[in-house]
Every structure is written in C-alpha cells, then in structure tokens.
N, C-alpha and C positions, 0 to 999 in steps of 0.2 A: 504494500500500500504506500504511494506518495506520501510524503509530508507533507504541514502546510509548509509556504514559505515565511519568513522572517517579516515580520508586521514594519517592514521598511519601507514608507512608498518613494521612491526617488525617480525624478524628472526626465526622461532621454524622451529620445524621437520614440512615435508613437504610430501603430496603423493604422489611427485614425487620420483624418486633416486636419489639422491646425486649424480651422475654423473651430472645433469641440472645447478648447481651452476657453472661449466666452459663452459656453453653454451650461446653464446653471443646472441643468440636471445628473450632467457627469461630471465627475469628480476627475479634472486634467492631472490629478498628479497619482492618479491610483490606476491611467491606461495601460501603462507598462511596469510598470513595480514588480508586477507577478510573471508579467507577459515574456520578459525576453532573459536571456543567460540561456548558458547553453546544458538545459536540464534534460532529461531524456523524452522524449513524443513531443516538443515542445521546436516549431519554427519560430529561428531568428529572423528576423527581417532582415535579406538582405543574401539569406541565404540562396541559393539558386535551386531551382524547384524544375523539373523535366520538363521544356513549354508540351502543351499537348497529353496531355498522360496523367494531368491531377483532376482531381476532384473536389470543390469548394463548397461546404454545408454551411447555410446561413443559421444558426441556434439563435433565439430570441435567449432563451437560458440553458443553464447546464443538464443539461438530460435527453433536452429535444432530440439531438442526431439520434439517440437510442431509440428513443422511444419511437419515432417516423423512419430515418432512413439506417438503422444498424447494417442494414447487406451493402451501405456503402463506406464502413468505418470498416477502414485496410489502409494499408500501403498507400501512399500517394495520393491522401485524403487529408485535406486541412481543413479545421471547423473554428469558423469565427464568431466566438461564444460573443453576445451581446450585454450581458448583464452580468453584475456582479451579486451573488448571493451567497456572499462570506466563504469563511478561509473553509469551510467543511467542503462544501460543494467545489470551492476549486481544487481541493484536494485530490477529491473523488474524479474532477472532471479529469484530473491527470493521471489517476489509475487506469480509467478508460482509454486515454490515448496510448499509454503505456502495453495495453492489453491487445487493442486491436494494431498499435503501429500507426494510428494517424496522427499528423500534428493538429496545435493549435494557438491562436491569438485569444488577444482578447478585448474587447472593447471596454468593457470596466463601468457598464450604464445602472442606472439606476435601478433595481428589479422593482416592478409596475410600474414604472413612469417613464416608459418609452415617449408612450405615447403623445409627451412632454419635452421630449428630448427636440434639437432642432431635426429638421430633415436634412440639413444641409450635410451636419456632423451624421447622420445615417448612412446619407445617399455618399458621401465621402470616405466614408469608412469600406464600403465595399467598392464601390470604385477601385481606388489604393488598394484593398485584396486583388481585384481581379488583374490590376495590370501587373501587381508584383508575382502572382502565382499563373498567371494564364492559363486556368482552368479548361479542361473542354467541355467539362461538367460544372453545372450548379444547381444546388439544391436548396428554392425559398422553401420556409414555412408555412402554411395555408394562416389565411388572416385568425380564422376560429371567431371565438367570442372573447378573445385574451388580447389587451390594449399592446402589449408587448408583442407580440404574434404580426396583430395588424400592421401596428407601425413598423416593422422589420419587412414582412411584404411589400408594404408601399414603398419603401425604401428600395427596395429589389427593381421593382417596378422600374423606377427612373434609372437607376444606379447599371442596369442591364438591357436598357434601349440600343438598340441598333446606334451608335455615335462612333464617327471618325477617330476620337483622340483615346477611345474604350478599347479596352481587350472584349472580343466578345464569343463568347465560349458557345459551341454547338448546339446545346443542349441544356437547358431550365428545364426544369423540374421541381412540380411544389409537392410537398411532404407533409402527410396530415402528423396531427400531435391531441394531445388532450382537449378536448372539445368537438374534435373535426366534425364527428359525427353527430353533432347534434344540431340542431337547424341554424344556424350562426346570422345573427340580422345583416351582418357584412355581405358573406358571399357564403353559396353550396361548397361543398369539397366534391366533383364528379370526375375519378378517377379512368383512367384511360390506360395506364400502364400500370402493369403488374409484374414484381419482380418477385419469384420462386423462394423461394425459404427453405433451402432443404434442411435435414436432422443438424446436419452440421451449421448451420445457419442459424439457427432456429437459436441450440445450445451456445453460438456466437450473442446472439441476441439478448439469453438472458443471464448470463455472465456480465455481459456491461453493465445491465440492469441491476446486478446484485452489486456493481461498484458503486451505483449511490445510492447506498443504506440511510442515507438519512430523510429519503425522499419515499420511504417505505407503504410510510406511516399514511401514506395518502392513501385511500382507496383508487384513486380513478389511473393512479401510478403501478398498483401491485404489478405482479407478474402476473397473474391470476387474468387481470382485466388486459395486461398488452399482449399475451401470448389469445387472449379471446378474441381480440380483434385482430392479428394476425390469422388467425383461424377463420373469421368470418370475411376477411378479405380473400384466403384460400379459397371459401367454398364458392367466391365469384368466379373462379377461374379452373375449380375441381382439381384444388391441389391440397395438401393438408394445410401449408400456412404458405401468407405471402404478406409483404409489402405494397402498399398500391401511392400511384401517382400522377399530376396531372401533367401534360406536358405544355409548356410557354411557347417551347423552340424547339426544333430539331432541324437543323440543317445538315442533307448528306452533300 
C-alpha cells in the first residue's frame, strides 16, 4: 500500500494553466505538492509519453476510472484525477496506479465544487494533458447528477473540439460512474460501445476497487453494486460482464 505523502504543499509548475492560480476554488499551491517526484505509477511532466499509444481518463474524483472504465487502467494509461479528497484517497488512488501500471496527475480541485471552479482553469487543464501526453484515446465522465461529473464533461466538451493549436486524439469516449443510471436532469447515458470483461478483467476490476477501502462504506460504491452493473451491462450484449460506453469521436 502507498503512503500518504508528507503534508508539504510546495509551489513548481503545475498541469494545470496558470490561469487556476486566480481561481478561488482550487487551492494553487496544493496542484503539484502531491503530483510530481518521481514516485512509482506517478507521471512527471515533462516526461515523454509514446505519441499515439496512451490513453487519457478524465476522473472528476478518485475512484471514477475504476468504477467506469477499469478495462482501461494498464500500461500506457494516465488519469487526470480532478479533485482533491484528502491524503487517504490519494493514497489509495496510488495503490491503484501502482497495481494496474497506469500513471497519474493531479488537478488538486475542490471535491463538490467543481462546479464552481472556472472553466477556463478546467478546459486548460486538459488541454495541457492532451498536448503533453497525445492520447489516441480519451475517456470523459458522463455529466450524471454529480456537479463534479458535469463540470468535468463540459470541460471535455470544449477542451476536445476539433482546434488547430489541440492534440486531438481519435477516439472520446464517455464513461458512466455513480449515478449514470438513473435518469440525470443533464443528459441520458445511451451507451453504444461495449467492452468484454473477461474473469481476468473482471478480478482486474475489483482488486482496484478493494484499493479504496475507504470509499467502502458507501452503498452505491460496494463491489456488490459495481460488479451488478457490470453484469447488467453484460446481459446487453450476452456476455457475463462488460463495460459500456458512448462514443464522441472515432476517427479511422
């Protein structure tokens, strides 16, 4: 199991943009404190990344990539965690990257008050992800009924437009999480893709899950309920479990 780190917050260049530092809902000097050294599953900025060949997860918080997309936390998979939810959860969040081999940043936002945060410091944050990692892959969060959620997809929205001066990856992909399914005032979640789950997958899946213990304690989090909705995403496609998703982009 990860440590946490040392309750140092100290100042360096950040993966967010330098717009976030006049933004009163994130905390500029706690972006990087945690984010960068070279600790193990953890990308440096700056570090070089295989153009073509990664895969970029937008997390509203720490848990999401497990909980929506785990068949794509592997190798050559970085997750730009958005919120900060104390030194446990980042703890945990780097047992998981440690376990599956994907890296991770971190935006360092305020947990519930995305929704609050600017858009500019949003839409700039993954901007700066995607031109420093060149994803071919990216994976938003569905809006849901979670302020945090929404404001991260709108932020995708813009942040992954077709633009000149953008990296622009093949492939978007929105990822349900806690709430998807339940009728959301925002938007439906009406998935289109489905990715396989096999035994080995599955047990991939809830291995991470059992790294944030401390997120146990919720019902709508158990194993119980995400391997049941794994299950019941299976039975759309008459497999035992799967993944489902909607797709933004796909350029062959």
């Amino acid at each position: 199991m990860a440590t946490a780190p040392p309750d140092t917050r100290v100042r360096t260049d950040a993966v967010v943009s330098s717009s976030t530092a006049a933004d009163p809902v994130v905390d500029p000097t706690f972006l990087t404190a945690w984010d960068l050294g070279p600790r193990p599953g953890v990308m440096v900025p700056g570090e070089p990344v295989a153009k073509g060949s990664s895969v970029l997860i937008l997390a509203p918080h720490m848990d999401d990539e497990v909980l929506g997309c785990s068949s794509f936390m592997h190798e050559g998979t970085t997750v730009l965690y958005f919120t900060d939810s104390g030194r446990q959860r980042y703890a945990e969040s780097q047992e998981v990257l440690r376990i599956s081999g994907a890296e991770g940043i971190y935006f360092g936002g305020a947990d519930g008050a995305m929704d609050l945060a600017s858009q500019r410091s949003l839409v700039g944050a993954i901007e700066k992800a995607l031109n420093k990692l060149k994803p071919a892959t990216v994976l938003v969060p569905a809006a849901s009924h979670h302020q945090d959620h929404q404001a991260v997809f709108l932020a995708a929205q813009a942040a992954l437009r077709a633009h000149e001066s953008n990296h622009r990856p093949r492939r978007v992909l929105v990822y349900e999480g806690p709430g998807t399914e339940i009728a959301s005032p925002f938007r439906l979640f009406n998935p289109c893709l489905y990715r396989i789950l096999t035994e080995e997958a599955i047990n991939h899946k809830t291995r991470l899950l059992d790294a944030y213990g401390s997120q146990s304690y919720k019902a709508h989090l158990s194993a119980e309920v995400v391997l049941a909705i794994a299950a019941y995403r299976g039975s759309q496609v008459l497999v035992p479990y799967a993944e489902a998703f909607e797709v933004l982009r796909e350029v062959e």
